[in-house]
C-alpha positions in Angstrom: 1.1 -4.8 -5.0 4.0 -6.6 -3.0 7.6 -6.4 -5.1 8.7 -10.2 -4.8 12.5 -11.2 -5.2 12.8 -14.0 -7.5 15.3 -15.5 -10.7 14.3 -12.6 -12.9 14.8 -9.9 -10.5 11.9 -7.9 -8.7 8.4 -7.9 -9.5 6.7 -6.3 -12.7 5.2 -3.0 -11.7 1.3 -3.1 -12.0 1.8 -1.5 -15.8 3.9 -3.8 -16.7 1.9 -6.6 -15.8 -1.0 -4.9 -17.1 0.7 -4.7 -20.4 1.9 -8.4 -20.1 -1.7 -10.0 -19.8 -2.8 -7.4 -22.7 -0.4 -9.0 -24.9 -1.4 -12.5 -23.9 -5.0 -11.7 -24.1 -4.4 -10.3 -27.6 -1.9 -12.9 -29.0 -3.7 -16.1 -27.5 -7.1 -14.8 -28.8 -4.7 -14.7 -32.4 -4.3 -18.2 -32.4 -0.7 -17.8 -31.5 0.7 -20.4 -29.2 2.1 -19.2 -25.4 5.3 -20.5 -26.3 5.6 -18.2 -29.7 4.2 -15.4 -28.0 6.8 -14.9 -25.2 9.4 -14.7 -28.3 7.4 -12.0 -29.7 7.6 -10.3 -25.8 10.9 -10.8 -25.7 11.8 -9.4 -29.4 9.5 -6.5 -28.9 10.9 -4.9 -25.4 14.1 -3.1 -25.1 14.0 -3.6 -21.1 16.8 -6.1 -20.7 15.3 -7.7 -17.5 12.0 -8.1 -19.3 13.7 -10.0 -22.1 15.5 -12.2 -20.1 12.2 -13.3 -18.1 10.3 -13.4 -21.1 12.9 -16.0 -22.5 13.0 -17.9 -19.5 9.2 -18.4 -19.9 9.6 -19.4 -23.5 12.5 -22.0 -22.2 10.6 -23.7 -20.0 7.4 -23.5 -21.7 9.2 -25.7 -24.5 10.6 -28.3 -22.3 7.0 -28.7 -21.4 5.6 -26.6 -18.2 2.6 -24.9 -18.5 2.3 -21.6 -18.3 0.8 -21.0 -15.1 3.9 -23.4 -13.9 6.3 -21.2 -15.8 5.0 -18.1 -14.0 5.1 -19.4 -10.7 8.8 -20.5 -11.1 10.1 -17.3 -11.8 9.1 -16.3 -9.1 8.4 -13.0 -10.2 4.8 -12.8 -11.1 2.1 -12.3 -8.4 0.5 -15.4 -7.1 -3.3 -13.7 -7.8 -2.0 -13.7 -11.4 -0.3 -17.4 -11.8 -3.7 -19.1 -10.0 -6.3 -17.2 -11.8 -3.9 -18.2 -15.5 -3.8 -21.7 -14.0 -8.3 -22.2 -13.2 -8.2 -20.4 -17.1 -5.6 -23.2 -18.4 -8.1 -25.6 -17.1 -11.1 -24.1 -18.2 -10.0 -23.3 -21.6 -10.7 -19.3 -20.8 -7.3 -17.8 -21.0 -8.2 -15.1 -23.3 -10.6 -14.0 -20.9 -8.8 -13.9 -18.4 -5.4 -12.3 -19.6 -8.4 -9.3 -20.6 -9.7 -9.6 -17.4 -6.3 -9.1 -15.4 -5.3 -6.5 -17.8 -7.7 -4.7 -16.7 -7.2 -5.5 -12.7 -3.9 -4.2 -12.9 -4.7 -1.1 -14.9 -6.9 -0.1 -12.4 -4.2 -0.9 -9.8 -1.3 1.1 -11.6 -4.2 3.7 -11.5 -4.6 3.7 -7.9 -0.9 3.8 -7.2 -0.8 7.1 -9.7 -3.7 8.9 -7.8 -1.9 7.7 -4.5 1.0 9.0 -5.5 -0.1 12.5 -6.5 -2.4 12.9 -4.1 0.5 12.6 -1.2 2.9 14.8 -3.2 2.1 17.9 -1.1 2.2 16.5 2.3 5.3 14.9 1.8 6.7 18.7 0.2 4.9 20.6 3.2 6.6 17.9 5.9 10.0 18.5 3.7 9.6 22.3 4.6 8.2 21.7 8.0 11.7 20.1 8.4 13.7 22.8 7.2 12.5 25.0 8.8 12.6 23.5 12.0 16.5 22.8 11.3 16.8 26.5 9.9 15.6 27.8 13.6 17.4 25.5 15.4 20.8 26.4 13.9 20.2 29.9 12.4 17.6 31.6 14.5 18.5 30.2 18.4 22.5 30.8 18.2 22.1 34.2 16.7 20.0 35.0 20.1 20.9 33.1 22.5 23.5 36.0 23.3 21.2 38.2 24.4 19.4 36.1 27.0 22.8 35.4 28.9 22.2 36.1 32.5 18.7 36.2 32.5 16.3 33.4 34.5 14.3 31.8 31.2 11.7 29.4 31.3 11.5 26.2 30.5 10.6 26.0 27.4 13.6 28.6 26.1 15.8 26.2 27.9 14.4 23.3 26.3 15.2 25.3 22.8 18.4 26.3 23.8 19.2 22.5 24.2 18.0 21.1 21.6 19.8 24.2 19.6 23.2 23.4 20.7 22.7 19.6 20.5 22.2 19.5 17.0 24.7 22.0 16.0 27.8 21.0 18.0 26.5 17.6 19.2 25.0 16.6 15.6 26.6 13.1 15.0 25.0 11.7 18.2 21.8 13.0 16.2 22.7 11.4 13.6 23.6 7.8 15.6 20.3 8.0 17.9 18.2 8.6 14.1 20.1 5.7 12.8 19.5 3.6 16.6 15.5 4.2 16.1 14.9 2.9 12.8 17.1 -0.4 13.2 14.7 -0.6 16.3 11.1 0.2 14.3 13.0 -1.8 11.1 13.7 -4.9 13.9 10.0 -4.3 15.1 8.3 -4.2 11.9 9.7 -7.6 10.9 7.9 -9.5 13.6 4.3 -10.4 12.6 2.4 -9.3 16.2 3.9 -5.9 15.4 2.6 -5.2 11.9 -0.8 -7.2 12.9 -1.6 -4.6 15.2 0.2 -1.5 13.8 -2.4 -2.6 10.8 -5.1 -2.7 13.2 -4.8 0.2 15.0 -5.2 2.0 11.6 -8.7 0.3 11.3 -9.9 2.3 14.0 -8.5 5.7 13.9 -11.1 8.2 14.0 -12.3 9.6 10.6 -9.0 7.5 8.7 -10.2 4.6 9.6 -13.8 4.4 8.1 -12.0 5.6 4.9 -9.2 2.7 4.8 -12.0 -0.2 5.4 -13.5 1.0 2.0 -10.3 0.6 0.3 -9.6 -2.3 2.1 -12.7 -3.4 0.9 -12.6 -2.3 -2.9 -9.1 -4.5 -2.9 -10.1 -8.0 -1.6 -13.9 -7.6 -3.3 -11.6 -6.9 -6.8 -9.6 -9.4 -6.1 -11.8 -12.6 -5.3 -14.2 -11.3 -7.9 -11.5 -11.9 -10.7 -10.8 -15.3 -8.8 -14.0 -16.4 -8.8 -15.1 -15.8 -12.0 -11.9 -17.5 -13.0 -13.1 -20.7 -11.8 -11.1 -21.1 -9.0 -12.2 -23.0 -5.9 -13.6 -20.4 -3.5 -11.4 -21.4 -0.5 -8.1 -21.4 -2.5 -9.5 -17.8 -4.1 -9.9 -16.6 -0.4 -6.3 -17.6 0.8 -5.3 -15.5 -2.4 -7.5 -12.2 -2.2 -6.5 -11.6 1.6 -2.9 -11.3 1.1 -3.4 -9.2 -1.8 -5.8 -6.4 1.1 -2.5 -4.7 2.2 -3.4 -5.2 5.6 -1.5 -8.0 8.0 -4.5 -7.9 10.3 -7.6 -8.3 7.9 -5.4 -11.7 6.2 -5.2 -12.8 9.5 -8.6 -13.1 10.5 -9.0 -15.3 7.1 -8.3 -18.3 8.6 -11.5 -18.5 10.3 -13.4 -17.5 7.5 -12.0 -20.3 5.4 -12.8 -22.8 8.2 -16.2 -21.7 8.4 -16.4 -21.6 4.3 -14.9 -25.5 4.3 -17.7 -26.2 7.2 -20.4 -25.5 4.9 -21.3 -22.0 6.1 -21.8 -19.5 3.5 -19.3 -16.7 2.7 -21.9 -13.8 3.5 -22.6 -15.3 7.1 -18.1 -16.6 7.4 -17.3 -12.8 6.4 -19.3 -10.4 8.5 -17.3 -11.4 12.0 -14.1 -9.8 9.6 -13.6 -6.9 11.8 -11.7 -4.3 8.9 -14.5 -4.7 5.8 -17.3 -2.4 5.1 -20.4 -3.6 6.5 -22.2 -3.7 3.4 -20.0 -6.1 1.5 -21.8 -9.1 3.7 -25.5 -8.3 2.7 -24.7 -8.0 -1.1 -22.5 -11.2 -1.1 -25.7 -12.9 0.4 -28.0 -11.8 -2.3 -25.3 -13.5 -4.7 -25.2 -16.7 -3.3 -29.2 -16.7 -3.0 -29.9 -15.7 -6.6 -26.9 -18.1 -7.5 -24.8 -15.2 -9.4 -22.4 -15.0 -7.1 -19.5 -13.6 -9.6 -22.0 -11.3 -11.0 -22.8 -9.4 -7.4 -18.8 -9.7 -6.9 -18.0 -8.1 -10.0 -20.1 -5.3 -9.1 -19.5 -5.1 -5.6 -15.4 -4.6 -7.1 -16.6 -1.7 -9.2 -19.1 -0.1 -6.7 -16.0 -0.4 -4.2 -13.6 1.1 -6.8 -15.4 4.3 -6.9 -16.1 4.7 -3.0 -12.5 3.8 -2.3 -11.3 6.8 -4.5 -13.5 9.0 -2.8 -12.2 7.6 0.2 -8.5 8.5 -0.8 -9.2 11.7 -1.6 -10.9 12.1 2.1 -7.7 10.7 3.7 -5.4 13.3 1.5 -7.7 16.2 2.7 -7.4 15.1 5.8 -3.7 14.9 6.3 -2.9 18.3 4.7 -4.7 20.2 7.3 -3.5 18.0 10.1 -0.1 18.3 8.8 -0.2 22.3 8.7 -1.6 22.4 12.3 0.8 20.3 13.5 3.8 22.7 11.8 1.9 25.2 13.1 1.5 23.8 16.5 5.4 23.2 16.8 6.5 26.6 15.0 4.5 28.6 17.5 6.0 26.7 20.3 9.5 27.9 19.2 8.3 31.5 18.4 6.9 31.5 22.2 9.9 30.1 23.4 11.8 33.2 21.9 9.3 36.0 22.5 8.7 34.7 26.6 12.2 36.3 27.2 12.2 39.1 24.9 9.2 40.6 26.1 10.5 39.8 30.0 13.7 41.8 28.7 12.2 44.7 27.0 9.9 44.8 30.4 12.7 45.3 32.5 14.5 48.0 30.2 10.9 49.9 30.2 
């Protein structure tokens, strides 16, 4: 989930705003009025940011916004979450909905966790790749550089040797060029063209990107399912769900499926020419609009998606450890070659 900047500071993290709609769920389905119940919030929480948004909501709520209304204008709560509170405000389902968000953002905070553990050990085996890259560079190539003074070395020793002295007497131009390259990618990254097709040309990696169309997948079919069900219009629910895929490209191509949707075209037939989706969320969709249980199929299209897009995480972490070990192995052996080359030249000669 995006962070978003806003009067009370940045965004509730998923458990928090899983926590949030728990409590509305429960206190709402208590008879207690919204109002009342962000004054419970804000007595019960010791997080001072918390309290002050919660009071802020309880502010304006009394001078008479709705809630949805209140959400939106702090400007910290995710626009999936203020639409799908504004359809239940209208429909008179707000209970059902805080329960049903709850448990969207559970599921997300989940996600997140199993995200974050599962790319703990790459991100400690690229750490040590690191060191010990910088360990031969400034430890091991000095200490015998020495010994290959007045021999002819190849290439690839000299290329060592260069790099060796660069960082170690030179390493503030390092330091300037590292700084250099990521204004450059940060400068990049902010223009839309960039990120649309740095976002596509994940889609079609070989092996990765099969596995990030499922989660890609899983996230817009669990988001327009809770939409849907919601009550909200299906075109407003699709503008909503594709900025919530995490992918610049896939949101893109949702302007044409909203103008084929608003043309009278089903959203089965508008969605299969969305190059980025599984190609079985078209086909299921369909049978929901035939049998006219449309947020039935997308409820369980959301939890069959859920599952495959965990399996699929745990294909992308097994494949990134052993591509990141071959590629420290790849670059370690280059420096051990570039070391032995000379030493067994040397010991040649001396025999």
């Amino acid at each position: 989930m995006e962070l978003f900047e806003g009067r009370g500071g940045r965004a509730f993290k998923p458990e928090q705003l899983s926590e949030f709609c728990r409590h509305v769920g429960a206190m709402t389905g208590a008879g207690i009025i919204l109002s009342r119940a962000m004054e419970i919030l804000q007595m019960g929480t010791e997080h001072k940011k918390s309290r002050m948004i919660y009071g802020e909501l309880q502010r304006m709520m009394q001078q008479g916004s709705s809630f949805s209304d209140a959400l939106e204008q702090m400007k910290v709560f995710p626009p999936l979450m203020v639409n799908m509170f504004r359809a239940a405000e209208a429909s008179g389902h707000l209970e059902e909905t805080a329960k049903r968000l709850d448990i969207y953002y559970r599921k997300e905070h989940r996600m997140k966790e199993k995200i974050r553990t599962a790319t703990l050990y790459p991100k400690i085996l690229l750490l040590v790749s690191i060191l010990v890259v910088l360990i031969v560079f400034l430890v091991v190539v000095p200490t015998i550089e020495p010994i290959f003074r007045g021999m002819e070395l190849p290439l690839l020793t000299r290329i060592l040797i260069f790099i060796s002295r660069l960082i170690s007497e030179r390493w503030y131009l390092c330091v300037v060029l590292l700084i250099i390259l990521a204004v450059i990618g940060s400068l990049l990254l902010k223009k839309r063209k960039v990120r649309i097709f740095c976002d596509r040309m994940k889609l079609h990696v070989p092996l990765v990107g099969r596995q990030l169309k499922i989660i890609y997948t899983a996230r817009f079919a669990r988001s327009e399912s809770g939409l849907y069900s919601s009550g909200l219009p299906m075109v407003e629910g699709l503008e909503i769900a594709a900025k919530t895929i995490g992918n610049e490209y896939l949101e893109e191509q949702f302007a044409e499926v909203i103008r084929k949707v608003q043309g009278g075209i089903q959203l089965s037939h508008a969605i299969e020419s969305v190059d980025g989706f599984d190609k079985k969320l078209a086909p299921v969709i369909f049978v929901g609009e035939e049998t006219g249980k449309l947020d039935e199929m997308l409820e369980r299209i959301a939890e069959g998606y859920e599952h495959d897009a965990e399996i699929a995480l745990n294909r992308l972490v097994s494949m990134i450890e052993p591509a990141m070990i071959i590629v420290m192995g790849l670059v370690i052996g280059m420096i051990l070659l570039g070391i032995m080359v000379p030493m067994w030249t040397m010991y040649e000669y001396l025999g």
